[in-house]
Structures are given as structure tokens and as C-alpha cells.
N, C-alpha and C positions, 0 to 999 in steps of 0.2 A: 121479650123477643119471642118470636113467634117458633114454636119447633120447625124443623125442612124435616123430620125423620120420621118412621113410626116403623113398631116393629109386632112382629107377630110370630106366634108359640105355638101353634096347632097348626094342621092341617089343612083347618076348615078354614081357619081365619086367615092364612096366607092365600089361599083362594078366594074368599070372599074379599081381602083388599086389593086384591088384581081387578076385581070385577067392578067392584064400585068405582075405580080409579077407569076401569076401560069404559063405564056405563057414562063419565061426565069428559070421555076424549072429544075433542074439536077437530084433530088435524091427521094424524097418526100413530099405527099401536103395533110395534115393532114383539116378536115373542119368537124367543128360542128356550127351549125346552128340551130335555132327555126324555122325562116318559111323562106318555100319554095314552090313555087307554079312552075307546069313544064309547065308554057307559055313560049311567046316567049323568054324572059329577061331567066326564068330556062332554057331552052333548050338549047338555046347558050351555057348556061354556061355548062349547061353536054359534049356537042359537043369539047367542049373546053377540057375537061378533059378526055373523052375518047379519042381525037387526046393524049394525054401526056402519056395518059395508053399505046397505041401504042409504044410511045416511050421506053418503061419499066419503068416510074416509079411506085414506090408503092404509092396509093390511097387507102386513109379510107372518107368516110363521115360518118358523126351522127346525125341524124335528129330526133330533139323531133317529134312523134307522132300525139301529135293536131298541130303543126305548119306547118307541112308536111304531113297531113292528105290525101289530094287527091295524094298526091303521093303513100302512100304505097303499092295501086294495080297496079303503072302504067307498062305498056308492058315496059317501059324503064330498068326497073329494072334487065330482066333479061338480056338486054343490055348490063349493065354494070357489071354484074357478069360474061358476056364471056368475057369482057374483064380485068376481074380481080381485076374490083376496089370494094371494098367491102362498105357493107351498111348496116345500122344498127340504129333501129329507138328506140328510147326512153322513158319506159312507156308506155304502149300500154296503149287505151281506152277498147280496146277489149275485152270481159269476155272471161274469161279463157286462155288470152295469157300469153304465156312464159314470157315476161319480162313486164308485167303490174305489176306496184308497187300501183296505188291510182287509182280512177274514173277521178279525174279533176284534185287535187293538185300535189306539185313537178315537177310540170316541169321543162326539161333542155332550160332554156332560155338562155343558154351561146352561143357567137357568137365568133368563134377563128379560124382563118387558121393560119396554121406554113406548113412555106415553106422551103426544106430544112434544115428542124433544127434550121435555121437562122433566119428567119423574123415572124413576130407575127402579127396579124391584130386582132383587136378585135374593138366594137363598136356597134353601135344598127340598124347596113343596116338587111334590109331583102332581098330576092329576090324573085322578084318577077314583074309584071306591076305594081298590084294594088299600088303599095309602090315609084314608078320611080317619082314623086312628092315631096314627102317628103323633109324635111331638117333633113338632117340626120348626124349624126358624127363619124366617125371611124380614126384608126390609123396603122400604119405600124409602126412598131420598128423591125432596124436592131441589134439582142443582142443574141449572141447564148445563155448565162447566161438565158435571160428572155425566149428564144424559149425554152431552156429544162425544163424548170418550168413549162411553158404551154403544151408542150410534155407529161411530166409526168401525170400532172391533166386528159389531154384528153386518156392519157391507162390508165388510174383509171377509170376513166366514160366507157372507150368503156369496159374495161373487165369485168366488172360489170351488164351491161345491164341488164343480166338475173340471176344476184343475187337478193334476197328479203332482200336488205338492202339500207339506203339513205346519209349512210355515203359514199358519194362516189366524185369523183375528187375535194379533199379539199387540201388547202397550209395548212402548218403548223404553227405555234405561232412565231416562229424562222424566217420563212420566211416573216412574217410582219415585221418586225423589220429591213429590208433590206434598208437603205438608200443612193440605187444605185438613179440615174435620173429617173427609169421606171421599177414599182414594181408591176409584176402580182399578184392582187387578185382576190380568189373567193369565193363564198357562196353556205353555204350549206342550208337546212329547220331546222338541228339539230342545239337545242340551243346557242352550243358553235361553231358553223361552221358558224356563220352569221357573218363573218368576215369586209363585206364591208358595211352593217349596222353599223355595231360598229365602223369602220373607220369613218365615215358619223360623228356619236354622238361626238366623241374625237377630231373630224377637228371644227366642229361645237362653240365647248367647247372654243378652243384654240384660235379659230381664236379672231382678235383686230380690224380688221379695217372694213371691208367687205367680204361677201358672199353672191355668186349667186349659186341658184339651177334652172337646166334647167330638165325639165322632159315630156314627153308627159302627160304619167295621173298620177295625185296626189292627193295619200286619205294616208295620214301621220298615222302612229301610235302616239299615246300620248307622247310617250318618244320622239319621232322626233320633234313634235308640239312644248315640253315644252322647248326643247333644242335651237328651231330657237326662242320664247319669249323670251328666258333668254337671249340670244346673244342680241338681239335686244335693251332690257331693259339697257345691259349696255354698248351700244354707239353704237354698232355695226351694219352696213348698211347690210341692210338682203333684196335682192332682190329674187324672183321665176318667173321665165317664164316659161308659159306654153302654150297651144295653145286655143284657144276661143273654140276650137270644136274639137272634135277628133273621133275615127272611132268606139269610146265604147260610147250610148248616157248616158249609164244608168253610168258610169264610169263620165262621166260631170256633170252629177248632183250629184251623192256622195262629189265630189272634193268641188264641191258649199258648203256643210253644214260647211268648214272648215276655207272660204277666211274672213268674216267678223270678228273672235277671229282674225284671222292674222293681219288682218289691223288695227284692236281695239289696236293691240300691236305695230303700228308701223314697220311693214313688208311690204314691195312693193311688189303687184302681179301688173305682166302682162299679158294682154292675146292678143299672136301672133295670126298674121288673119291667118296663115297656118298652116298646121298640122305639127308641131316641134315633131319630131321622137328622137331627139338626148336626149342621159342622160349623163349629166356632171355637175361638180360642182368645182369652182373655190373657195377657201379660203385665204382672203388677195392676197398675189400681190405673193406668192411664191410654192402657192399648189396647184394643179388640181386633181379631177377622172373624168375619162370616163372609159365608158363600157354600158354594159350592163341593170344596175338596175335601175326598175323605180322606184318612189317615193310613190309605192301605196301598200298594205299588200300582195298581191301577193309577189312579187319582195325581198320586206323586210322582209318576213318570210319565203314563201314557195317555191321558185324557185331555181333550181340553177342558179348560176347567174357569172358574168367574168368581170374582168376589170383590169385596168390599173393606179396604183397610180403617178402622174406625182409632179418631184421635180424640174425636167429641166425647168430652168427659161425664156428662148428661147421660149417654147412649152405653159407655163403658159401664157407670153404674149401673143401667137399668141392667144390663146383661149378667153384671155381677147378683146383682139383688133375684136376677132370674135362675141363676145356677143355686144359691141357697136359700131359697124360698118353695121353689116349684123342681129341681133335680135332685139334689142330694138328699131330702125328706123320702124321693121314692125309690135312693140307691141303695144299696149295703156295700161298705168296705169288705173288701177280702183280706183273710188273713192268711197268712205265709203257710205258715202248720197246716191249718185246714185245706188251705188249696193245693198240699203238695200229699196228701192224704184222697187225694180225687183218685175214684175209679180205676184199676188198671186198664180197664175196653179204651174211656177215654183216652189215657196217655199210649194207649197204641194207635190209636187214631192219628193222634196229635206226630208220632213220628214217622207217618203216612203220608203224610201233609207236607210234612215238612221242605220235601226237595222241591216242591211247585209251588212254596209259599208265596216268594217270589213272582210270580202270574196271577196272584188274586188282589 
């Protein structure tokens, strides 16, 4: 049987399978995106899509606002409006714009191209240079079932822009409950729309043997914290990789006030010498997410957010085999003693932090 999936580990190559997937599009190339910056790596890719605009297909982007910030005045713009692809940014910062919803919160951190109606790419690439480093993780699914799910979320979000509401491109309670191989979810800020939080809690819960959380920055809510102890407490191998440094400093010291309860409880942290961009989480030996959501109050409460619930046991493995083949060779475990022997600058830092951790 033929694979519908394929997945990719860098940067480069979640870019470059966006591109070959838009380079043989026929009909439509839907893209929402957080950040984008129009260096070399954006330009191609524009160049790319206005050659496809040529061709007549129909072209939307959606770019949140702060992620795509130096873009919103560039001459390119009107480039791509002669050639009819449309564009439309998300939340403005801007006082008194049309579709500014908040100053800083809600953002659309959803990352999705649907190609054709057919293929679904979701994952945590950005484009951009500063980002062509990264270990990054994304996915391709051939599923038109899954491509119209993500269709629909993305004209809920695009026709929305400039409504003053945040209920917007959310699945439905019905549509959780899909137990195909590859189940697009997404999240909303609104209580009940934090769907892939809530998936997080109930995997968490469930799981019997082990669980890896792979995240760039993590500043856990209490209910996330209590859920990876109580896992842990009763047998359960509770591993998190994350990255020693990342490109938020004050986001690495919050993370800090949280590893030593972790390890007190019996939780392996590691920290990758690289900057680990990818957010996924394997549960036991038969359940994966990837997407979009990081592990820190941002993401978990107030973002929108996208991903992919994996049941396909083919795709669970490779992701397994990809966490101890290609991460944990480049992690080091912490150890309790040692890490509580850190710096006093540090741990003053770290109680600095502490009262707006909550906000990062």
C-alpha cells in the first residue's frame, strides 16, 4: 500500500516539500503561516508562487501580523495583488486597524498549506534564513477528507479577519472523535476551543508505558505539570526535550523555575545543543501530535494553533525512531544535584521571571 504521509526534520526540507508539492499544484494553494520574513529563502518562495499565479491558479496567503511584520509594507505586495494572489494579515498591532483583535495576544500561529484540496502540510517550519538551521518537523498528508477539514478552518479564519470575534477557524467536538489515521486539530483562545490542550491532558492521562514531549519553549500550566507527575508517579516514562537555548532568553529562564519539581517527580529532561523548533509528542508506542503548539501559556491558552493527531502506526514509529536516532544522541539529561548547584545570577533571574511566567 502506497504511503499518503511524508515527514520532514529540518528546515530546509519542510520548505523544500512545500515547494515541490506547490511546483506540481493544478487547481489551488491555500498558506497560513506565522512567520515570514521576504529574504532570500521568502523571495524564492514568492517567485515560486507568482510563476503558479501565471499559470491561473487560485492563491490565498494568511500571515499573522507580528510574524510577518516586516512584510506588511513590502513593495512586493502589490506584486502579488497584480497578479491576483490575495493576502491578508492577521490581527494587526496597529491602533486603529481594521482587523486588529488585541495589542500582543491571539495570535494565528497556525502553519497549513492545502494543495489542491488534496494535500495538507502542517508543522512548526517557518521561513525564513534566520530559521534554515533549525530541526524542525512537519508533515504532508495525502487525504482529501483531512484537506477539507483544513480548507474549511482556513475560510473560517480568512473570512473572519476583519470580524471582532476569536471564535474563529475551530473543528468541532464531532470532529475530535474521528478515529481515521490523521485527525486535523485546532485551537482556539476560547475556553472550550482549546482543543489540542485538552487532547495533550486525556493522551497524557491514558497513556501506560511512556511519553515524549518535544517542544522549543516550555513554561507548562499547572494542570499540564500535574498531569506529566501523576503519569510519572504511576510507572510511566515521562521524557521532554527541549533545547539548552533558544532564541526567547527570558522564555529559558521562565522554563528553568519548572525542571527541578519535574525531576523531583521522576521526569527526564533534556537539553538539545541545537535549537529544536519542532512540537510533537508521542504517547506509548501508538499515538503521535505534531503541529504547531508549544508547551508554554502562549500556545496553550492564547494562540491559534493546528496540528495533526497521528494513529498511523508506520508514522508513530518513524517519529519514535526519529526521537532516538537523531535527538536524544544530540541531548544531555540533567541531573537533579547538578542542576540545583546552577549559578546564583541565574536563580535570581529565574525568581524574576517568575510572576509573568504566565504571559510567555
Amino acid at each position: 500500500m502506497e504511503q499518503n504521509y511524508k515527514l520532514s526534520f529540518k528546515s530546509k526540507d519542510c520548505i523544500n516539500a512545500i515547494k515541490e508539492k506547490v511546483k506540481h499544484a493544478k487547481v489551488s494553494i491555500d498558506i497560513e503561516i506565522f512567520y515570514f520574513i521576504e529574504d532570500k529563502v521568502g523571495s524564492d518562495f514568492l517567485k515560486l508562487l507568482l510563476q503558479k499565479a501565471k499559470e491561473g491558479l487560485k492563491i490565498r496567503l494568511l500571515f499573522d501580523h507580528v510574524g510577518a511584520y516586516y512584510f506588511t509594507d513590502s513593495k512586493t505586495l502589490d506584486i502579488l495583488k497584480r497578479h491576483r494572489i490575495k493576502v491578508l494579515f492577521f490581527n494587526s498591532i496597529m491602533p486603529f486597524s481594521r482587523n486588529r483583535k488585541t495589542l500582543w495576544f491571539f495570535r494565528d500561529h497556525r502553519r497549513s498549506v492545502i494543495i489542491d484540496d488534496e494535500y495538507v502540510f502542517t508543522g512548526s517550519v517557518c521561513i525564513g534564513e534566520p530559521t534554515t538551521d533549525w530541526v524542525e518537523l512537519g508533515i504532508f498528508v495525502k487525504d482529501t477528507f483531512l484537506a477539507q477539514r483544513a480548507k474549511t478552518v482556513f475560510n473560517q479564519t480568512w473570512n473572519k479577519v476583519y470580524h471582532p470575534t476569536f471564535n474563529i477557524g475551530s473543528v468541532s467536538k464531532k470532529d475530535l472523535e474521528s478515529v481515521s489515521d490523521f485527525n486535523y486539530i485546532t485551537q482556539s483562545p476560547l475556553q472550550f476551543k482549546r482543543h489540542i490542550y485538552k487532547y495533550y491532558l486525556k493522551a497524557i492521562k491514558k497513556s501506560k508505558d511512556h511519553i515524549c514531549l518535544i517542544s522549543p519553549y516550555f513554561i507548562p500550566t499547572g494542570r499540564l505539570v500535574r498531569r506529566l507527575v501523576a503519569a510519572s508517579e504511576r510507572g510511566v516514562k515521562v521524557d521532554i526535550i527541549i533545547p539548552q537555548k533558544t532564541d526567547w532568553a527570558i522564555v529559558d529562564v521562565a522554563r528553568n523555575t519548572y525542571l527541578h519539581h519535574l525531576m523531583k517527580h521522576g521526569i527526564n529532561i533534556y537539553f538539545h545543543k541545537n535549537m529544536v523548533h519542532s512540537k510533537f509528542a508521542t504517547f506509548d508506542a501508538k499515538e503521535a501530535f505534531l503541529g504547531t503548539m508549544n508547551l508554554d501559556n502562549l500556545s496553550l491558552r492564547y494562540n491559534y494553533e493546528c496540528g495533526v493527531k497521528i494513529l498511523n502506526t508506520d508514522c508513530v514509529a518513524e517519529l519514535k525512531t526519529h526521537i532516538r536516532n537523531d535527538l536524544l544522541p544530540h541531548s544531555v539529561k540533567l541531573d537533579i544535584e547538578s542542576w540545583n548547584n546552577r549559578g546564583i545570577f541565574l536563580k535570581f533571574l529565574e525568581k524574576c521571571v517568575w510572576i509573568v511566567r504566565r504571559f510567555l
